[in-house]
C-alpha positions as CSV (number, residue, x, y, z in Angstrom):
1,X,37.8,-2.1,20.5
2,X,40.5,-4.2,21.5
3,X,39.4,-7.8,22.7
4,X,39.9,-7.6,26.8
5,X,38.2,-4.8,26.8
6,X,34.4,-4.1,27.4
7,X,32.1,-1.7,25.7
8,X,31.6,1.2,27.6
9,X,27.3,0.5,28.0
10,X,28.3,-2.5,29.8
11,X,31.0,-0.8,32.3
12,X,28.8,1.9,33.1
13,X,25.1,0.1,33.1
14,X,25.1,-3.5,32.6
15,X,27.9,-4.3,35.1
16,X,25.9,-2.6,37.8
17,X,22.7,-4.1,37.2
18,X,24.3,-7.4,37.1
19,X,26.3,-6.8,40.2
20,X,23.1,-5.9,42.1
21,X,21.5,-8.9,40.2
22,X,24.2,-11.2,42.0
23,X,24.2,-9.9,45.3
24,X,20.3,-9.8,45.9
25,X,20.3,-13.3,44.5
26,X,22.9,-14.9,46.8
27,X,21.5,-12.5,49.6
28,X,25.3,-10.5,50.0
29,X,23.9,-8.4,52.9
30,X,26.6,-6.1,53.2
31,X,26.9,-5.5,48.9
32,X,23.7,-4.9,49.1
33,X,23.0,-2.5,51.4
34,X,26.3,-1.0,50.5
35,X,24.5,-0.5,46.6
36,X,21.5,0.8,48.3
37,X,23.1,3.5,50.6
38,X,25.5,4.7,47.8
39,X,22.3,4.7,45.2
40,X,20.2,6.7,48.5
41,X,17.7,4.6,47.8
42,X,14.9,3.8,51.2
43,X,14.0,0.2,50.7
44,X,11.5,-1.0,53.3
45,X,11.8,-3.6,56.0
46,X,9.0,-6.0,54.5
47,X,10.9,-6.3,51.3
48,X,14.3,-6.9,52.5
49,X,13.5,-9.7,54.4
50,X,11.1,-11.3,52.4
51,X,11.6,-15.0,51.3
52,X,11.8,-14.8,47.6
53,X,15.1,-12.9,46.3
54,X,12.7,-10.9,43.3
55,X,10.9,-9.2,45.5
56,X,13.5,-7.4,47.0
57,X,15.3,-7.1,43.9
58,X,11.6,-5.7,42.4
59,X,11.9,-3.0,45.4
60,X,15.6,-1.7,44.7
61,X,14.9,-1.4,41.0
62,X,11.3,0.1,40.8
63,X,13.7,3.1,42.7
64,X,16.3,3.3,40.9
65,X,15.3,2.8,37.5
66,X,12.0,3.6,37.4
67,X,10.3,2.0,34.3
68,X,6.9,4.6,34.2
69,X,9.5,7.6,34.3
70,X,11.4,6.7,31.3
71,X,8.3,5.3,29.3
72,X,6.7,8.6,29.5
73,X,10.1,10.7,28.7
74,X,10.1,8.7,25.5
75,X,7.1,8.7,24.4
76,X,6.8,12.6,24.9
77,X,10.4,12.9,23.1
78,X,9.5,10.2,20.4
79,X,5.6,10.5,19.2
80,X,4.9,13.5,17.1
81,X,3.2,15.9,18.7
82,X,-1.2,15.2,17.5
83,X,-1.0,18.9,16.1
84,X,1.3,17.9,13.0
85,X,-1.2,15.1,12.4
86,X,-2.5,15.3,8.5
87,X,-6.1,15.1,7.7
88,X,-6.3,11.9,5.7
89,X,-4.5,10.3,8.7
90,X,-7.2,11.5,11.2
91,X,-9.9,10.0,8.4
92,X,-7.9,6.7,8.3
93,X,-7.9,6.9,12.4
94,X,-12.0,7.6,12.6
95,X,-13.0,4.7,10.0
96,X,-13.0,1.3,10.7
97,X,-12.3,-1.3,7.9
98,X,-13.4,-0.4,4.5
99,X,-15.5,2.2,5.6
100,X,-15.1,5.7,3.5
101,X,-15.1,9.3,5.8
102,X,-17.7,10.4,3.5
103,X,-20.0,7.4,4.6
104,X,-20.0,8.5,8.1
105,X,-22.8,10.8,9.8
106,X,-22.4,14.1,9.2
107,X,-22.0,14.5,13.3
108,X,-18.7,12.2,12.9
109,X,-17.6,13.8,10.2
110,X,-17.7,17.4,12.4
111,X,-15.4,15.8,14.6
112,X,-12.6,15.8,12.3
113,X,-11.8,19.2,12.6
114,X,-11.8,19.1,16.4
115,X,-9.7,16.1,16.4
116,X,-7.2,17.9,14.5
117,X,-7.1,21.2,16.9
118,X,-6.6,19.4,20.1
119,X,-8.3,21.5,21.7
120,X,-8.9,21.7,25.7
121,X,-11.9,24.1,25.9
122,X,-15.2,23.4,27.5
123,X,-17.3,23.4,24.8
124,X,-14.4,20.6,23.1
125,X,-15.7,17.4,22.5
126,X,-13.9,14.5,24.3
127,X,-12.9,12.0,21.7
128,X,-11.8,8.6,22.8
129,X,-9.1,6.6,20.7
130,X,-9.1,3.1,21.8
131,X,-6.3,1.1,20.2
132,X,-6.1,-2.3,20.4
133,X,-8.5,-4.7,22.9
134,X,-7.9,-7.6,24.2
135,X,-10.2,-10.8,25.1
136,X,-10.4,-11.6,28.5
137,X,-11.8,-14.7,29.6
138,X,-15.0,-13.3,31.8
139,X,-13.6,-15.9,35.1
140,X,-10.2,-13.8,34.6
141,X,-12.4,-10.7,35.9
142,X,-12.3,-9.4,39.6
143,X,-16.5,-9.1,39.4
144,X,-16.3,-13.1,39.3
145,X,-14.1,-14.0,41.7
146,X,-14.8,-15.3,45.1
147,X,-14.4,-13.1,48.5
């Protein structure tokens, strides 16, 4: 690359984002709905006039780049599929700690081999996976706060 010029990610994505960045922020009326008419995005009444600037910037995004939409595309392209999954890994995944498979319940152990199949049958058993929790403080809950 020569020096004045820029790398093509930031001509073609980063330039834009700024741009619409700049205009929502110093509330460019006319760039902005000029970006939202050529993206054919519908971006309602309530969140173009509302006070703060990130909401309406929060709107414009959420349509055009949807986050959820290109989480899940990578995640199905990316992870490796639960069928290649070995059979030491599924005991690693069912014991906690220094636990051994073998020192499981026999009824645990069972589940090993319907973990493996995936399979979506009636007479499957549902297996759960959580993991990774997190401690909430219990005010932090909805049940606790005040109507």
């Amino acid at each position: 690359q020569s020096k004045g010029k820029k790398p093509l990610f930031v001509q073609l994505v980063l330039d834009n984002i700024w741009s619409l960045y700049e205009a929502v922020m110093k509330r460019d009326k006319e760039k902005i709905e000029k970006i939202v008419t050529s993206l054919g995005l519908k971006i309602g009444a309530r969140e173009s006039r509302h006070a703060d600037p990130k909401v309406h910037l929060n709107a414009i995004c959420s349509q055009w780049l949807p986050i959820s939409d290109a989480v899940l595309s990578m995640v199905c392209n990316k992870l490796p599929s639960p069928l290649d999954i070995t059979a030491e890994r599924v005991e690693k995944l069912m014991c906690v700690g220094a636990r051994t498979f073998d020192s499981l319940p026999p009824e645990t152990q069972e589940l090993k081999s319907a973990f493996m199949k995936c399979s979506s049958e009636e007479t499957a058993p549902v297996i759960v996976f959580v993991s990774k929790m997190f401690a909430v403080d219990a005010k932090a809950l909805p049940h606790n706060k005040p109507r």
